[in-house]
C-alpha positions as a printed NumPy array, in Angstrom:
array([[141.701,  91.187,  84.18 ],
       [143.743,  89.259,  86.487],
       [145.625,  87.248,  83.884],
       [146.121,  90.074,  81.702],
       [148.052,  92.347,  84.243],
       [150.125,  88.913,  85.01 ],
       [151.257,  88.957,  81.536],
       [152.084,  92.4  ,  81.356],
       [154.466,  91.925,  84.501],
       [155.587,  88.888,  82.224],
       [156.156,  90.837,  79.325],
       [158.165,  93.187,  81.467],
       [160.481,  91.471,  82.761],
       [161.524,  89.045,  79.668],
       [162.246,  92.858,  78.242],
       [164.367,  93.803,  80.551],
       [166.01 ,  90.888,  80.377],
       [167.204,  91.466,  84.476],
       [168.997,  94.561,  83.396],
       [173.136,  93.825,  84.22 ],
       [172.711,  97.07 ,  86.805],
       [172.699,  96.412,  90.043],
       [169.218,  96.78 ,  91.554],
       [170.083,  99.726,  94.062],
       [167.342, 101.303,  95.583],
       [167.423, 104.145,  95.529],
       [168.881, 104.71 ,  92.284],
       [172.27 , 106.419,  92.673],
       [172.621, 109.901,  90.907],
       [175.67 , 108.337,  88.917],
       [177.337, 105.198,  88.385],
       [179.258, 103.28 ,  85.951],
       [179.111,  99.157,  85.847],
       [181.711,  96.25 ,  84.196],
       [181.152,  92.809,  83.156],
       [183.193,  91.256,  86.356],
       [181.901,  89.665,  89.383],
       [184.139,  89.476,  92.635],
       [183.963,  87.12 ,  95.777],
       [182.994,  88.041,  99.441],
       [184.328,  85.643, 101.858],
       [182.036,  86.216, 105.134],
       [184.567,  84.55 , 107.118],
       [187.799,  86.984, 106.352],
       [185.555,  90.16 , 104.955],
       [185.975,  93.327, 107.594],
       [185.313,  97.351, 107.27 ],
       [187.995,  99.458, 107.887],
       [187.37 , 103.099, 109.07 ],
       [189.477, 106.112, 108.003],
       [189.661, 109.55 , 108.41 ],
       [188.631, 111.913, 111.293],
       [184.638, 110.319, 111.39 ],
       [186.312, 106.526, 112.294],
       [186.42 , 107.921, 116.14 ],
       [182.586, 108.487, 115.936],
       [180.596, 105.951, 118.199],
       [177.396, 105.528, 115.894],
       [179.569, 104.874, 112.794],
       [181.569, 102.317, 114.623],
       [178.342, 100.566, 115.739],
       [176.632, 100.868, 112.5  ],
       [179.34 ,  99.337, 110.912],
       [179.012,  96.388, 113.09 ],
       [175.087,  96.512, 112.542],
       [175.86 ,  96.238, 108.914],
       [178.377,  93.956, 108.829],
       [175.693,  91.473, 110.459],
       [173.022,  92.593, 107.605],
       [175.508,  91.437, 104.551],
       [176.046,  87.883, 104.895],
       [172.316,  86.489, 106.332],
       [173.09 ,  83.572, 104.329],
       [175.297,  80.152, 105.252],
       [178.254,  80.113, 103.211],
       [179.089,  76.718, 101.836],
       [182.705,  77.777,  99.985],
       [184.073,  80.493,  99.899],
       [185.804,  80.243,  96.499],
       [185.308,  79.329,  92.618],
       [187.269,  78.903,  90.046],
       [185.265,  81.167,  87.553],
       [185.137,  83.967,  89.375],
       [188.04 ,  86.775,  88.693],
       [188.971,  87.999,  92.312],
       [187.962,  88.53 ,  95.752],
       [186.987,  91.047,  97.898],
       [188.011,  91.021, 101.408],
       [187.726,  94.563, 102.404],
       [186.35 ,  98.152, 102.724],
       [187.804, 100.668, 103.104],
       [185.639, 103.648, 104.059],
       [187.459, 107.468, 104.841],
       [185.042, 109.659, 106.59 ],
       [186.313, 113.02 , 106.378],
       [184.321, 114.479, 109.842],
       [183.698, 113.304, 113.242],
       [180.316, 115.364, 114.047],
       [177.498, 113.274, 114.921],
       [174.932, 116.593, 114.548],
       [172.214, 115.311, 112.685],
       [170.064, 118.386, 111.138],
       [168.492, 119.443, 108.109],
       [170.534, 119.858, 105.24 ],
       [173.202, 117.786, 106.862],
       [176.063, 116.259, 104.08 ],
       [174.797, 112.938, 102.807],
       [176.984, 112.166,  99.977],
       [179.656, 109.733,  99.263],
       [181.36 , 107.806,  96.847],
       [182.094, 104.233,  96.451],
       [184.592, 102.519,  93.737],
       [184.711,  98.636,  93.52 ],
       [187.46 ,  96.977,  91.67 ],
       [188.571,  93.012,  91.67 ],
       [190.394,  92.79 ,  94.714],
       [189.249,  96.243,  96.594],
       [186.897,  98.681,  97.758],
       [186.898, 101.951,  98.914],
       [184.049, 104.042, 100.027],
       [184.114, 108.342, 100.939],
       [181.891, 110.388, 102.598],
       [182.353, 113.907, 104.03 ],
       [180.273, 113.293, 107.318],
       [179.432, 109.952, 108.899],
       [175.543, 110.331, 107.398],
       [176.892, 110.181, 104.375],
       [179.25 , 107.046, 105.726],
       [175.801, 105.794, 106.535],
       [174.083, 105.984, 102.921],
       [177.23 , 104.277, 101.777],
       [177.181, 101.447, 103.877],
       [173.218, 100.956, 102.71 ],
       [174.091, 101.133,  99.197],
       [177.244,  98.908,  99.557],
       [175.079,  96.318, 101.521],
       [172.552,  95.948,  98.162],
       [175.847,  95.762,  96.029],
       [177.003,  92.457,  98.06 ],
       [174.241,  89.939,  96.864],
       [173.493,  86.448,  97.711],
       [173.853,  83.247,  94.743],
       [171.128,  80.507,  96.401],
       [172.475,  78.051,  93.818],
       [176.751,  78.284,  94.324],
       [175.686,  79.603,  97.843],
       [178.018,  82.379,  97.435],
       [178.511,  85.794,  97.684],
       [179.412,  88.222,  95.363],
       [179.53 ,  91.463,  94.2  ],
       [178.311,  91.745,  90.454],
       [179.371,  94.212,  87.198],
       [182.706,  95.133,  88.73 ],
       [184.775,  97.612,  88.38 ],
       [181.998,  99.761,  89.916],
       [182.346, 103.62 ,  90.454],
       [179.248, 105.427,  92.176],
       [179.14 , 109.032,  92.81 ],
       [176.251, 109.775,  95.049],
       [173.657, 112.46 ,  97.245],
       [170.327, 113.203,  97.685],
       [168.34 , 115.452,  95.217],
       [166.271, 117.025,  98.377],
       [167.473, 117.012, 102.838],
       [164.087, 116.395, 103.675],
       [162.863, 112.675, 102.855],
       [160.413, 111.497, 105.439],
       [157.807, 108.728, 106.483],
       [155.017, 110.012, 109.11 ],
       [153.922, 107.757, 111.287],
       [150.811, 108.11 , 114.057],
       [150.71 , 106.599, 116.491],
       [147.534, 108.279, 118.457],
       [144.904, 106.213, 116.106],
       [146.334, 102.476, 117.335],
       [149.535, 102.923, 119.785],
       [152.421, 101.196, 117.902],
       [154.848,  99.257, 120.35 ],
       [158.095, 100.857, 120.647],
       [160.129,  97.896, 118.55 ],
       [157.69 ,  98.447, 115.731],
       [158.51 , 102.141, 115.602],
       [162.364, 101.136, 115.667],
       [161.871,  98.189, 112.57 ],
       [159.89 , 100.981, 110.67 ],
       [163.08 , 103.603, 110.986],
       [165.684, 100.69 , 110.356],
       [163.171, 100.469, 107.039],
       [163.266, 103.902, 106.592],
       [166.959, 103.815, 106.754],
       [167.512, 101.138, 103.951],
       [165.693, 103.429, 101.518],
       [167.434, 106.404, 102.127],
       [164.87 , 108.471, 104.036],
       [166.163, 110.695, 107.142],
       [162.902, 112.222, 108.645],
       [161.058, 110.864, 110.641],
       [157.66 , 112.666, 111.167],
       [155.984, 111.348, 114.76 ],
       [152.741, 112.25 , 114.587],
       [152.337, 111.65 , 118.303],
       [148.794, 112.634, 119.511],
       [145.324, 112.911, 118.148],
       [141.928, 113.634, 118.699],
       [141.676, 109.901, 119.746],
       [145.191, 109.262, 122.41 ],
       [147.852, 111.156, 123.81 ],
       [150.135, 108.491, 124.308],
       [153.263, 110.926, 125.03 ],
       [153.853, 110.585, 129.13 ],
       [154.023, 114.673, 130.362],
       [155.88 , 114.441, 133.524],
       [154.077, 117.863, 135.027],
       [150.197, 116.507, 133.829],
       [150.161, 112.873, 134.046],
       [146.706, 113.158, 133.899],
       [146.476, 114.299, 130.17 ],
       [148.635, 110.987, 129.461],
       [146.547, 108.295, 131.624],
       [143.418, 109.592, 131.412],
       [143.666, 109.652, 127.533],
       [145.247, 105.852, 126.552],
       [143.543, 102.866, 124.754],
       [144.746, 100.963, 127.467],
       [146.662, 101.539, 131.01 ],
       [150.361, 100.727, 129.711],
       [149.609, 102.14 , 125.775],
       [152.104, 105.146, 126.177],
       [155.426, 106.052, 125.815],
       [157.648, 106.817, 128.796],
       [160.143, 109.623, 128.736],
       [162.947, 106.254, 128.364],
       [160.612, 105.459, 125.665],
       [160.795, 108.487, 123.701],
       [164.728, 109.1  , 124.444],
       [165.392, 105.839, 122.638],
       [163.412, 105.977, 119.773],
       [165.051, 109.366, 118.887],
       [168.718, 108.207, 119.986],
       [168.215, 105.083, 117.726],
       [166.807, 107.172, 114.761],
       [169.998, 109.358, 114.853],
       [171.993, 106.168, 114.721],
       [170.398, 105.788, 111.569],
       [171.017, 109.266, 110.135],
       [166.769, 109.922, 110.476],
       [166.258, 113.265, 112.584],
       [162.861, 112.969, 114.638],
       [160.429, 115.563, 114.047],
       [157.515, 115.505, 116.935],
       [153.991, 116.712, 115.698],
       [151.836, 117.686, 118.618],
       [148.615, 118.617, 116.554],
       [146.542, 122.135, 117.512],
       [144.636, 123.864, 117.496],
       [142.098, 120.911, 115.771],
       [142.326, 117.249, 116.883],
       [142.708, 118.65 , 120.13 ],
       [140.183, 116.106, 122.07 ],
       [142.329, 114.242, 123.889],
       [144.279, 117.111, 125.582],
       [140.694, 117.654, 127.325],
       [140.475, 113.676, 128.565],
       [142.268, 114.415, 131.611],
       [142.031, 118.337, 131.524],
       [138.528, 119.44 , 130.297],
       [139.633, 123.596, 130.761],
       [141.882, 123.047, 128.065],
       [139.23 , 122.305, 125.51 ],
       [136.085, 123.881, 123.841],
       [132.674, 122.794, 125.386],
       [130.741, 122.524, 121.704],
       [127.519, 120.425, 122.145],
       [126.719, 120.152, 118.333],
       [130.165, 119.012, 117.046],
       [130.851, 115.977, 119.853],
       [129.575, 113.363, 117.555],
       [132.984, 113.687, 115.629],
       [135.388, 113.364, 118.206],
       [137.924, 115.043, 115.295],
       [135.905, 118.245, 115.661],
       [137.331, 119.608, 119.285],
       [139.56 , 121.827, 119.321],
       [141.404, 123.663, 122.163],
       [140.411, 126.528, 123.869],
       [142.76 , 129.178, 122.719],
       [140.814, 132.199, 124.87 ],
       [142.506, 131.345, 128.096],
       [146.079, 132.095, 129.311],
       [146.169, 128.466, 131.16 ],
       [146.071, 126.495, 127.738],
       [148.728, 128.368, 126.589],
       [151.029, 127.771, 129.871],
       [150.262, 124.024, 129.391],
       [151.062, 123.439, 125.943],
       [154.711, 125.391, 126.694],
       [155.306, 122.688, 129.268],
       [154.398, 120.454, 127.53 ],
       [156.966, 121.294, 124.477],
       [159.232, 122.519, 126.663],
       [159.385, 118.667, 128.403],
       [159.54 , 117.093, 124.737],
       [161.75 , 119.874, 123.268],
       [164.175, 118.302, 126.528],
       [164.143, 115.337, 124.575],
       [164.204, 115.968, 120.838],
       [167.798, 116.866, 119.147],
       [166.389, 118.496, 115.672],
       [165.804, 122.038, 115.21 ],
       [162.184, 121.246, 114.12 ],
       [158.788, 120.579, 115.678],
       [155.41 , 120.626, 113.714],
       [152.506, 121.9  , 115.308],
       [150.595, 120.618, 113.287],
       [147.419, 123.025, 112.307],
       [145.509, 121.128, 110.108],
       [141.328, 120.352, 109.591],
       [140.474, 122.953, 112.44 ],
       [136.679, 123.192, 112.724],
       [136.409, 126.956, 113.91 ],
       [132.394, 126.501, 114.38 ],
       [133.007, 124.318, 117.598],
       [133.902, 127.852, 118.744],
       [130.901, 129.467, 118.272],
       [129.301, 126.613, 119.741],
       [131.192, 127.536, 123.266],
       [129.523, 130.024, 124.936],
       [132.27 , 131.236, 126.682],
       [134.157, 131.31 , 123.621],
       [131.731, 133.134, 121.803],
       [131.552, 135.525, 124.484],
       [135.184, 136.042, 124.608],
       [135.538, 136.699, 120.771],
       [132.928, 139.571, 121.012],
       [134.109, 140.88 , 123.884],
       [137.806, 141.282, 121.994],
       [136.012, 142.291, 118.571],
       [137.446, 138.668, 117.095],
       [136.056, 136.504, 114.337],
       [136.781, 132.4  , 114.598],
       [139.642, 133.442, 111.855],
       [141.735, 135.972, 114.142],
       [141.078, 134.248, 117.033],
       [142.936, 131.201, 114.765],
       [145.86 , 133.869, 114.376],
       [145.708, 134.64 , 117.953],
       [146.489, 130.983, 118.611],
       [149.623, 130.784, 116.356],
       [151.167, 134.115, 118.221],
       [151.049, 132.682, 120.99 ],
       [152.554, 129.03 , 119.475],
       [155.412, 130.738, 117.807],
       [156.384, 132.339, 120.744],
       [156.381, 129.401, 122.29 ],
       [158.463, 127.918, 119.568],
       [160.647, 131.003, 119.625],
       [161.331, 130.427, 123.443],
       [162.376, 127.066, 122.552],
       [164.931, 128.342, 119.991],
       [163.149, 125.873, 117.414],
       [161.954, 126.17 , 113.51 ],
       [158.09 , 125.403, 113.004],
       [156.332, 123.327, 110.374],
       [153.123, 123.474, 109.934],
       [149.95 , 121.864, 107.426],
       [148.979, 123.486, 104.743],
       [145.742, 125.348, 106.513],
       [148.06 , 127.69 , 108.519],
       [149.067, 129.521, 105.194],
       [145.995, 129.815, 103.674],
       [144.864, 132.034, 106.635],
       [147.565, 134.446, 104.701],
       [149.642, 135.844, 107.676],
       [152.764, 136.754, 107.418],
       [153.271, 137.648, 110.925],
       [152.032, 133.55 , 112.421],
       [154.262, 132.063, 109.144],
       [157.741, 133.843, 110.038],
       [159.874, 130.548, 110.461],
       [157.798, 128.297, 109.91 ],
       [157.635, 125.724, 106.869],
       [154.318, 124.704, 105.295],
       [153.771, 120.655, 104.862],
       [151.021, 120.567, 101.666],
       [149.126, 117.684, 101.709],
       [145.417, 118.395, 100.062],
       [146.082, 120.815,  97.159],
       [149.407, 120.897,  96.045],
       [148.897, 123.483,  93.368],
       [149.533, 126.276,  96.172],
       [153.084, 124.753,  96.845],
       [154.05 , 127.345,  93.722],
       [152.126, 130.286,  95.941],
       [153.763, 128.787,  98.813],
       [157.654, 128.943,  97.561],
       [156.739, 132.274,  95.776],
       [156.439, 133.824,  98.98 ],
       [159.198, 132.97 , 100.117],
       [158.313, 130.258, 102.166],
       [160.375, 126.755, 103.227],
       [157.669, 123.717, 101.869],
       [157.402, 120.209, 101.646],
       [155.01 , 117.764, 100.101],
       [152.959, 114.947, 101.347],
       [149.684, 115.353,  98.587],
       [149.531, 112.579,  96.678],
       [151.664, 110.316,  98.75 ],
       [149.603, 109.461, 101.599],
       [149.557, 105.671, 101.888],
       [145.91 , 105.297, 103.578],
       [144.702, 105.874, 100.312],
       [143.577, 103.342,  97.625],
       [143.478, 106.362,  94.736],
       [146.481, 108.72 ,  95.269],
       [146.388, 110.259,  92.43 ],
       [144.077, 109.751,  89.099],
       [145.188, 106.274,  88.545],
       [142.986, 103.22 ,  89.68 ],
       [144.654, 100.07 ,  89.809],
       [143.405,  96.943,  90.243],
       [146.473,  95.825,  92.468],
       [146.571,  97.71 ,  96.01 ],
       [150.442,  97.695,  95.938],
       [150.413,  99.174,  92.652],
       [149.808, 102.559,  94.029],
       [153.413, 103.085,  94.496],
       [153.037, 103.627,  91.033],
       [151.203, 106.822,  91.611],
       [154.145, 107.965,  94.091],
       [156.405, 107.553,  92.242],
       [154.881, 109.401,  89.263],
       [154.257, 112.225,  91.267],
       [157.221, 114.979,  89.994],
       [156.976, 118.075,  92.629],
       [158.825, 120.277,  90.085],
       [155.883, 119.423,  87.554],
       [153.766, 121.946,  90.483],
       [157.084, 125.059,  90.894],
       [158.637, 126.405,  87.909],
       [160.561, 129.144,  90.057],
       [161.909, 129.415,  93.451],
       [162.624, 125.567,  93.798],
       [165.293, 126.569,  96.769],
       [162.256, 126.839,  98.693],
       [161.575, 123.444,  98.109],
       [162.482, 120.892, 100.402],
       [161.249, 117.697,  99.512],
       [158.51 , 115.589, 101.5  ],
       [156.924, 112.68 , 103.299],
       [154.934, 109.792, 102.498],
       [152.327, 109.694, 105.513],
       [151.145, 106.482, 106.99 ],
       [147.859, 107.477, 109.019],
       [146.866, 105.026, 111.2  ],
       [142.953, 104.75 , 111.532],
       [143.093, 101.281, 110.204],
       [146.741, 100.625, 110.837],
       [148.001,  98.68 , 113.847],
       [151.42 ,  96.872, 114.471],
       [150.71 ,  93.895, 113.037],
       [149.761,  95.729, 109.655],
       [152.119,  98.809, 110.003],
       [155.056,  97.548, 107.609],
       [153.062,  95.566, 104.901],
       [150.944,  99.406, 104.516],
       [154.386, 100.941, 104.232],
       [155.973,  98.831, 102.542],
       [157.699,  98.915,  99.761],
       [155.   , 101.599,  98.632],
       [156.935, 104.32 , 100.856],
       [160.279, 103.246,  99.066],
       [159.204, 105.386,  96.025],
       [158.405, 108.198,  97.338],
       [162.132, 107.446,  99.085],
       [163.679, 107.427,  95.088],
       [161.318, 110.37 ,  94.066],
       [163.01 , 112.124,  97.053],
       [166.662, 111.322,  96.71 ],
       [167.486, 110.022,  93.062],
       [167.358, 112.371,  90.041],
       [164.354, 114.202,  88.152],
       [165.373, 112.006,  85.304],
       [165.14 , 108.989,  87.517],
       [161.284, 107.695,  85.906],
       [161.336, 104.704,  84.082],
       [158.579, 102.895,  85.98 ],
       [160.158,  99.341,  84.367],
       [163.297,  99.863,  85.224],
       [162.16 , 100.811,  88.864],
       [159.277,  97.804,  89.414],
       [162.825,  95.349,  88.896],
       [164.322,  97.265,  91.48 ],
       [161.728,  98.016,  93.726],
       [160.701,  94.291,  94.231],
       [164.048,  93.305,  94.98 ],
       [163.935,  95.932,  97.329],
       [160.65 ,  94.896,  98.907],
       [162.499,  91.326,  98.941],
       [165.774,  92.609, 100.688],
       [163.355,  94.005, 103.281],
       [162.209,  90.617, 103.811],
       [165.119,  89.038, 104.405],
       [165.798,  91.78 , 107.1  ],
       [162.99 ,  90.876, 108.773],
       [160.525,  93.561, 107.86 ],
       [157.01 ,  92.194, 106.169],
       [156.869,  93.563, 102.552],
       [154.733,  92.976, 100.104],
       [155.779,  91.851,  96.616],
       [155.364,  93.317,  93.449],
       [154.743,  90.351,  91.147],
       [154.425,  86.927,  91.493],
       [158.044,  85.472,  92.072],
       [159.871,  84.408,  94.674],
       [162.521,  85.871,  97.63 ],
       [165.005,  83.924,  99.067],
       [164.921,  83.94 , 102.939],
       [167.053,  80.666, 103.533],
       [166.793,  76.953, 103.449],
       [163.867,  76.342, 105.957]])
């Protein structure tokens, strides 16, 4: 079996004969190619900022950051005959200056390459950002002239992102991930286009998320003393997302999952003798006014923190019967007339006004609407993740959605497809149309996240789980429906998986082959 798939892979690439495209990931929604290939002198090559956005502080640094990215290679000359021109320059006009970084926000641009320039537009300096990315996988590195170039000049791209909401989750209450880890994954992220990134900060198992009023939630619920993140912590891990174009979206999961929130403050959680054996079974204690005045300081210290109009409160996997199990609980619920389901509701009142305090938008898993309640929904998005053939129902409604079913990376079987390769599950993701699941009101539809749970995911394994799996759910997300040829993408995608590589982040390859990292 082994030998067979390795002359498929064989097969495939002697037909695409390395395709004269450039291997841009993701795939631009329009581009044209020539025959030409252009010089990059390292030593005399500089970007040049235009327009109202050169004045913004994050562009200006990014364009340093990148600047460092393109030439990782030593240079032996810097000219050959053979070659028609050189490129010394870009020239990139940013039309705005605002560094607000929300949904929706303009991530287009436009790039033309000819044989002695290049020029690069963007309306807003996220979309400077995207162009920098794809003008950095443009500028590629010849190991035997030891050279750079640019291939297939004159090149004109016209470019944006089929759906605003392209994210990665990460969780990081299962195994705490260091704080550089969290920053290589969105630099990652950032390279393949995605702009959301989903913290899934606390879990049944850790609340790693330091709450300046109850310390005592924090410490008394950590794998280990220092396994948290500090307010400083969480400050710089959104600041350098933004710098990056990817908005942070905070997921503090309830009413399920809840455990840890009762580590250090046992009040706040249901006392349920025949669910403890699973500590994902405990939820929080939604019959007292106290639990409710905790959790709004406790969003109201993050919301302090967080710059995007979203928060997810989570909502998924909630196992009602620990409820019953509570004899106070119970007691409560008869004594108000409730079943487990409207005490549920009577949780999410009380969260959205919370949220509406906070002058936030919700999102929330995929349970929360099938309770069917129009009242706890009202501005608030629905993530589907376990049966994606409601996401019609969903948008129907007239509900915001995203999807993360069939694109969870924890899994070896995504979809229908076994392979016999683990990496080949991107294969799967990639496959996975969302407007093959909504026919009508697709406006609704916002795009999605890969999710990397972490039960059996710690930093030393984080990035070879993500990637470059994650990357095609990135191309499902931003390039076009039409965008599907699974050969044409496996070419791309491992030199994709390779470029990650050589910018330090552990991918995993594709096919056997090799990536240059340098002479070592």
């Amino acid at each position: 079996m082994n030998f067979f798939h390795l002359l498929i892979i064989l097969s495939l690439l002697l037909s695409l004969n390395f395709s004269q495209a450039p291997l841009i990931w993701p795939k631009p929604q329009s581009a044209t190619y020539g025959t030409k290939e252009v010089i990059v002198d390292p030593t005399t090559f500089a970007i040049h900022l235009q327009g109202a956005g050169s004045t913004s502080q994050i562009l200006q640094e990014q364009v340093q950051y990148y600047l460092g990215l393109l030439f990782p290679f030593t240079v032996v000359k810097s000219k050959v005959d053979n070659l028609d021109s050189s490129i010394n320059l870009l020239v990139l006009n940013v039309k705005s200056d605002n560094e607000d970084l929300q949904l929706g926000v303009d991530e287009s641009y436009n790039i033309s390459i000819y044989s002695s320039a290049a020029t690069a537009d963007a309306n807003t300096i996220y979309g400077a950002l995207r162009a920098l990315e794809t003008f950095s996988q443009l500028v590629s590195y010849n190991y035997t002239t030891e050279q750079y170039t640019i291939e297939n000049t004159p090149i004109t791209i016209i470019d944006y992102p089929r759906f605003p909401w392209r994210g990665i989750l990460i969780d990081t209450a299962r195994h705490f991930l260091p704080v550089s880890a969290i920053k290589e994954t969105i630099a990652g992220m950032a390279y393949s286009k995605f702009n959301t990134f989903h913290w899934h900060g606390v879990d049944a198992q850790s609340f790693p998320l330091y709450i300046t009023k109850y310390p005592q939630i924090t410490t008394n619920a950590l794998f280990y003393k220092n396994y948290f993140y500090s307010t400083q912590d969480i400050q710089e891990i959104i600041n350098y997302a933004k710098k990056f174009g990817i908005r942070v979206v905070l997921e503090l999961d309830g009413p399920g999952h809840s455990a840890s929130l009762g580590f250090g403050m046992p009040e706040l959680t249901a006392k349920c003798p025949k669910y403890e054996s699973n500590i994902n079974n405990i939820p929080v204690d939604p019959t007292k006014d106290f639990t409710f005045e905790v959790l709004n300081d406790i969003w109201t210290e993050m919301s302090s923190y967080l710059l995007d109009q979203h928060i997810h409160f989570g909502g998924d996997e909630v196992v009602t019967g620990c409820w019953l199990d509570d004899p106070d609980i119970k007691q409560w619920m008869a004594d108000h007339g409730m079943s487990t389901t409207q005490l549920e509701e009577y949780y999410w009142v009380h969260m959205n006004q919370i949220r509406d305090n906070l002058g936030k938008k919700s999102v929330v898993w995929q349970e929360v609407y099938n309770l069917q309640n129009s009242t706890i929904l009202k501005n608030a998005m629905v993530q589907v993740w376990n049966d994606i053939s409601n996401i019609q129902d969903i948008v129907n409604n007239g509900y915001e959605a995203i999807n993360s079913y069939g694109w969870y990376l924890d899994k070896q079987i995504p979809g229908t497809q076994t392979h016999y390769e683990w990496i080949d599950t991107w294969i799967d993701f990639y496959n996975l149309e969302p407007y093959n699941y909504i026919s009508t009101n697709r406006d609704k539809f916002l795009g999605g996240e890969a999710c990397s749970w972490s039960e059996q995911v710690n930093w030393s394994s984080l990035a070879n789980r993500l990637w470059p799996r994650a990357a095609a759910v990135a191309e499902r997300l931003w390039s076009s429906k039409d965008t599907n040829d699974v050969s044409d993408a496996t070419v791309r995608l491992n030199q994709q998986s390779c470029r990650l590589v050589q910018r330090g982040i552990n991918s995993a390859p594709l096919y056997p082959g090799f990536c240059f990292v340098g002479n070592q």
